[in-house]
N, C-alpha and C positions, 0 to 999 in steps of 0.2 A: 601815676601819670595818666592823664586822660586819653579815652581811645585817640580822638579826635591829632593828636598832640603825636602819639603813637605813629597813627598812620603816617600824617607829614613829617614827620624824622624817617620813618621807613623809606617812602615815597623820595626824599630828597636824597639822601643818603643813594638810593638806587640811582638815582640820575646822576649823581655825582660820578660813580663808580664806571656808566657806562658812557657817558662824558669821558672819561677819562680814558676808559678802554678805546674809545672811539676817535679823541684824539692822536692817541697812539700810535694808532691804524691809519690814521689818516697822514700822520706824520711821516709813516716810513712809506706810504704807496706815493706821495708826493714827491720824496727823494729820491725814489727812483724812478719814479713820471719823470721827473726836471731833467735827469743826468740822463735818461734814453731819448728825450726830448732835445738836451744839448746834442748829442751824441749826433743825432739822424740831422742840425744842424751845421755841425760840425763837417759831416758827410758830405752832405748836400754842397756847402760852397765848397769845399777838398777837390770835388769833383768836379767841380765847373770849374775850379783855378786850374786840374790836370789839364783837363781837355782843351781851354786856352791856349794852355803853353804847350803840350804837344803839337796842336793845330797850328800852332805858330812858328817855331822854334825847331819841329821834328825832335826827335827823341834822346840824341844828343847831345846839346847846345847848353850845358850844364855853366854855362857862365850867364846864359839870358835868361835860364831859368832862376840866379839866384838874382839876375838885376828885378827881372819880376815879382822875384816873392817879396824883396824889400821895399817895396813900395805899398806890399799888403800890409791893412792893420789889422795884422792876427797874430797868434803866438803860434809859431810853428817852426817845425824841422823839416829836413830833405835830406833823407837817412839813406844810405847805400847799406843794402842787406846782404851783399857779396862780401863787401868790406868791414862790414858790420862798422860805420864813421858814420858821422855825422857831417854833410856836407856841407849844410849852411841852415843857419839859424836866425828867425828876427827877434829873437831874446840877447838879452847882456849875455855876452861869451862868458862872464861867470858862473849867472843862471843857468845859462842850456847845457856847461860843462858838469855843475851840481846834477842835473837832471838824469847826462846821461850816466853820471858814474853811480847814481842812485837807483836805476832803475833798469829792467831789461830790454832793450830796445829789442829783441831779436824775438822778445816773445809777444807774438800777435795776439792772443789769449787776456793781456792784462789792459782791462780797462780804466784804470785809476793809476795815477801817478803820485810819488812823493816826493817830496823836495822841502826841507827845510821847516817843517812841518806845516807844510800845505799841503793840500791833495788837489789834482789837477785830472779833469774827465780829458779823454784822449778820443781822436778818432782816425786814421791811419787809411790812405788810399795809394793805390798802386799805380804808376806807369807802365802804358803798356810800350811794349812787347814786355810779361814779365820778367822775362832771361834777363834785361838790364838789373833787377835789383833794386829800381830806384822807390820809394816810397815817399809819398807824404804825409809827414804827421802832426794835427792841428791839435791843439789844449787850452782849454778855457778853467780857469781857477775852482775850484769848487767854494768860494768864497762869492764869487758871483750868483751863482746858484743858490748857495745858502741867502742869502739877501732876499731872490724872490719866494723864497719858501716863508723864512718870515713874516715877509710880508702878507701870502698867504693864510699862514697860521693866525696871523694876528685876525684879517676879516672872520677864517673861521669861528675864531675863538669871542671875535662880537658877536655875530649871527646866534654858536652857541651861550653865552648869556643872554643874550636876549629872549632863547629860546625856553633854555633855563628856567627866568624870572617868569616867562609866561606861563610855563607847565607848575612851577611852585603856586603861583597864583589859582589856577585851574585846581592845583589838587587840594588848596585851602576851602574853594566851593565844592569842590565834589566829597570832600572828607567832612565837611558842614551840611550838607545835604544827605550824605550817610548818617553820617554821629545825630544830626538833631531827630530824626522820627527815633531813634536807639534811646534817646535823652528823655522825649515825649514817653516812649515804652513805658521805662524806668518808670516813671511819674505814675502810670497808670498800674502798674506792679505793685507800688506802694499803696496807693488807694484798694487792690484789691488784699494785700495785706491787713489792711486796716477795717476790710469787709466793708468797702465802700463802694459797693457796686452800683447805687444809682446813678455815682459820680463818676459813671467810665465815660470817658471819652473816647470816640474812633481817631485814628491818628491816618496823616496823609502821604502813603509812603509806596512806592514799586520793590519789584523784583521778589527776592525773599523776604527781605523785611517787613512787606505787606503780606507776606503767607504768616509770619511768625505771628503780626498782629494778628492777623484773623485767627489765630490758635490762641493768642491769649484772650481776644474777645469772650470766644467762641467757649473756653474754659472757666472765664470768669460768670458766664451765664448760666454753664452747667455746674460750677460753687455754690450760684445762688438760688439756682432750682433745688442742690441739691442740701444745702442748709435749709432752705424754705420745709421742703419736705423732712428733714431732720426734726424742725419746729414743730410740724403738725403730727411727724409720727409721735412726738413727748405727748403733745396734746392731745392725740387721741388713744395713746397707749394708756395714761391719766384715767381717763375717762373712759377707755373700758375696760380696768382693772378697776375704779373705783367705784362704777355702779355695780356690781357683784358683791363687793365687800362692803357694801353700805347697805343691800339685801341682805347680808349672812349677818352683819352688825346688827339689824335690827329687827329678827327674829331672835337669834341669840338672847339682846338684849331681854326681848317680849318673853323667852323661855324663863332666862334667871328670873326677873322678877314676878312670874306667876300670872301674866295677863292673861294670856292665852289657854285656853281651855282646851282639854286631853285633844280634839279632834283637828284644833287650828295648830297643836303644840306638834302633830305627827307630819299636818301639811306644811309647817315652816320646816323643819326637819328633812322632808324631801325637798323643801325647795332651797335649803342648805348644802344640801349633798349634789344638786343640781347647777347650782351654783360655784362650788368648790369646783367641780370636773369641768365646767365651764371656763374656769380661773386657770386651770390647769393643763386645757388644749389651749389658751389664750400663750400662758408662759410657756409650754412644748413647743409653740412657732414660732414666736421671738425667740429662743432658743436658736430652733433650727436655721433662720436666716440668719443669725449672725453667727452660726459656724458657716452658713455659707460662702457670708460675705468675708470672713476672718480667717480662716481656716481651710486651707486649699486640700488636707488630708483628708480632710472627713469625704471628702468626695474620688471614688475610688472608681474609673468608666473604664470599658470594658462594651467589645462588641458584642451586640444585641440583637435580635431579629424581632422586627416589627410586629408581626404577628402572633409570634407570641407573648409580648409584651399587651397586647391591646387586648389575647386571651385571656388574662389574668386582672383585666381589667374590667373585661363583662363579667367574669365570676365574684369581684368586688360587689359591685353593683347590683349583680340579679338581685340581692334579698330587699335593695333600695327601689327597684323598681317593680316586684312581683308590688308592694306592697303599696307604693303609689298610683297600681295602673298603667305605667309609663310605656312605651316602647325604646327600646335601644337596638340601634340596628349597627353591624359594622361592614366596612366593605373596605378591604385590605389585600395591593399586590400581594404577591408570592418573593419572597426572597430580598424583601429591603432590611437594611443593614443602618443600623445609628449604632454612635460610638458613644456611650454616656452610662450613668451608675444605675445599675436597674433599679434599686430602691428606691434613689432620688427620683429616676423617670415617674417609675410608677406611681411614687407622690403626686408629682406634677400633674399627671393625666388623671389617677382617680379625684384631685382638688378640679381639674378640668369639666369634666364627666358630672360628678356629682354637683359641681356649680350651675351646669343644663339643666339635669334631672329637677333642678329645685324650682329652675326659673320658667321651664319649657309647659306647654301645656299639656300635652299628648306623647313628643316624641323628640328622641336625641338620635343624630344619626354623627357615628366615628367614622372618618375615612382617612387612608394611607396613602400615600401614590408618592409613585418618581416625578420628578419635574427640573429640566435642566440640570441634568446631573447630580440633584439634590433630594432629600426626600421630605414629604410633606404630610404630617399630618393634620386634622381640620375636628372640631367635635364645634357641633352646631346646634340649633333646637329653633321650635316653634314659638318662645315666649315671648314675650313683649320688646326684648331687645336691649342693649347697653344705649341708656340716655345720651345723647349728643356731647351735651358738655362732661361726663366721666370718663367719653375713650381718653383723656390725654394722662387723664391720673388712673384708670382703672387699675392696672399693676403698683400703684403705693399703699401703702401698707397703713392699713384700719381705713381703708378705699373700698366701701360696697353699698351694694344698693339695697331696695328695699327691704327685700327676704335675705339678705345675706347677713353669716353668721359671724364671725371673727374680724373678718376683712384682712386674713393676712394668706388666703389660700390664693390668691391669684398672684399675691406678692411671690410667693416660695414658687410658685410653677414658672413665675421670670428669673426667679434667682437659677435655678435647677437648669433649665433650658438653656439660659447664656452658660453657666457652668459645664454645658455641652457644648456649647460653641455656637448655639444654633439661635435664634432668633423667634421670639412671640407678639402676637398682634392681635386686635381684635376688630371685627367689621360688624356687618349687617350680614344674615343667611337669608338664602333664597327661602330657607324654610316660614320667614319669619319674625324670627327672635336672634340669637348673637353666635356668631361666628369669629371662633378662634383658631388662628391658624400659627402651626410652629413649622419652622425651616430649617434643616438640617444640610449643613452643606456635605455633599460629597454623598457616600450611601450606597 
């Protein structure tokens, strides 16, 4: 069954129930509105009939008071509560005899009467001086009462259908204006199923269901980035594994067949062995990123202190840089704290470090620092700089520039770093040339 279909059975179903509860409720506060309502009527003329005939008559005159009630048209008694009788009645002497052998006159307490199986609302007023005993007692049918309650219940009961058919109607648009962007979704779900990402379309939708779009946009863009870049890692992973082994194939070749003469046959030979160790840091980093990306064991963090992480990293490098000339300088708080694998780290920063050294002219300067409860490190240089258009691919993998070698060391120092938790970037340095900064929350 469709959502759409769903909701409106829910929706009606719910109004049905509280319809009904509602009627209910409205039924029984009604029946006793009308009967407290009769009642304080009842009351009302009881009392202006006593006072009448008191006023008239004085307090005795028990024969003018029964010429006067018979001329009322009401249903009533003129009960002596000494004698507990019935003095005079303007009902059939049968009926007020039923009434009173059926009921307790003596009890002031009961407001309903039975007789014959009717039920009759009462309301009961005294003569004064009370010591006489005399009462009045007026009764109207509850068969009357029920009449105007029907009546009632009837209008209520159009108002609520009408009310009903308008809220079913309201909920066929609002459950249509729900279900159709969920519908459009769907549509666009499938297209991206089908890797048909030029063919997204934005859909026009509030509340959450325009959050959920902007997540599936927003996912199907990072699909296609990240198939895109799946594409070109084949393509250049292809291509540089195959110019190495079409160098070693064609020395090889030149050795077997005798082209090459003793002094070219020793220089293909190193530049075979050069080649091979080449082919072999190429498949060690494809390696390593895809236990990074695969494989959540292989990475084992563990708290670290900064500095001497970043000691271990100038004693990499000093023989890299005695031998280029270079300067490396560091300048490192006291006491920061990152949470990540020392090995992986120190991967990360000596591919950092050494990526300077190679590009910089002069000089690489490492720095450590707190910032916003976070800690920061930065390795920068004076070279020429990351090109404008590779900041946005520099971290993809077979991504580098001129003098760069693999193109998969800046890749593993992003894999390493988010597998820390922390976050990598690369800018412009004041030095000059490219500044890399990693972010470590917390520290």
């Amino acid at each position: 069954m469709k959502l759409q279909h769903q909701l409106n059975i829910a929706f009606t179903t719910l109004l049905i129930v509280i319809l009904g509860v509602a009627s209910f409720v409205i039924y029984s506060m009604i029946l006793d509105l009308l009967i407290e309502d009769e009642r304080r009527q009842l009351e009302q003329s009881g009392e202006i009939l006593v006072n009448v005939m008191t006023d008239r008559y004085g307090s005795l005159n028990i024969q003018q008071f029964n010429e006067v009630l018979q001329q009322q048209d009401l249903q009533l008694f003129l009960y002596d509560r000494n004698a507990d009788a019935v003095l005079f009645s303007t009902m059939p002497s049968e009926a007020a005899e039923g009434i009173f052998s059926a009921n307790d006159f003596a009890d002031n307490e009961e407001a309903l009467w039975e007789y014959n199986g009717h039920n009759f609302v009462t309301s009961r007023i005294l003569f004064y001086p009370e010591a006489l005993g005399l009462e009045l007692i007026l009764l109207t049918p509850m068969s009357d009462i029920s009449a105007v309650q029907q009546n009632f219940i009837f209008l209520i009961a159009v108002v609520f259908l009408i009310g009903a058919g308008v809220a079913v109607l309201l909920s066929y648009f609002m459950t249509d204006k729900l279900v159709t962007p969920l519908t459009q979704l769907k549509r666009q779900l499938k297209k991206i199923e089908k890797r048909q990402f030029s063919d997204m379309e934005r859909i026009r939708a509030t509340g959450e269901i325009k959050e959920v779009e902007q997540s599936v946009y927003e996912m199907a863009q990072e699909l296609k980035r990240y198939m895109d870049s799946q594409q070109g890692f084949f393509q250049n992973a292809s291509h540089e594994l195959k110019t190495p082994l079409m160098t070693i194939q064609g020395y090889a070749e030149g050795i077997r067949d005798g082209i090459f003469d003793e002094k070219d046959t020793e220089k293909g030979l190193e530049v075979m062995v050069a080649e091979v160790n080449r082919l072999k840091k190429i498949i060690n980093e494809m390696i390593l990123l895809a236990k990074l990306d695969s494989e959540p064991g292989v990475y084992e963090p563990e708290q670290l202190e900064v500095s001497a992480l970043i000691d271990q990293v100038m004693e990499r490098a000093l023989p890299f840089v005695m031998e280029s000339e270079m300067t490396l300088d560091r300048n490192v708080q006291d006491e920061l704290l990152v949470k990540a694998d020392p090995e992986k780290l120190l991967r990360a920063l000596l591919n950092l470090v050494f990526n300077g050294l190679r590009h910089a002219h002069s000089k690489v300067h490492v720095r450590a620092f707190r910032e916003n409860r976070g800690t920061v490190i930065t390795v920068e240089d004076d070279g020429e700089g990351v090109a404008e258009e590779l900041i946005p691919t520099i971290f993809h993998r077979f991504v580098k520039g001129e003098s760069g070698e693999t193109g998969l060391g800046l890749a593993i120092a992003r894999a390493i770093v988010e597998q820390s938790g922390g976050k990598i970037s690369v800018g412009a340095s004041e030095l000059g040339g490219a500044k890399f900064v990693i972010v470590f929350p917390g520290g």
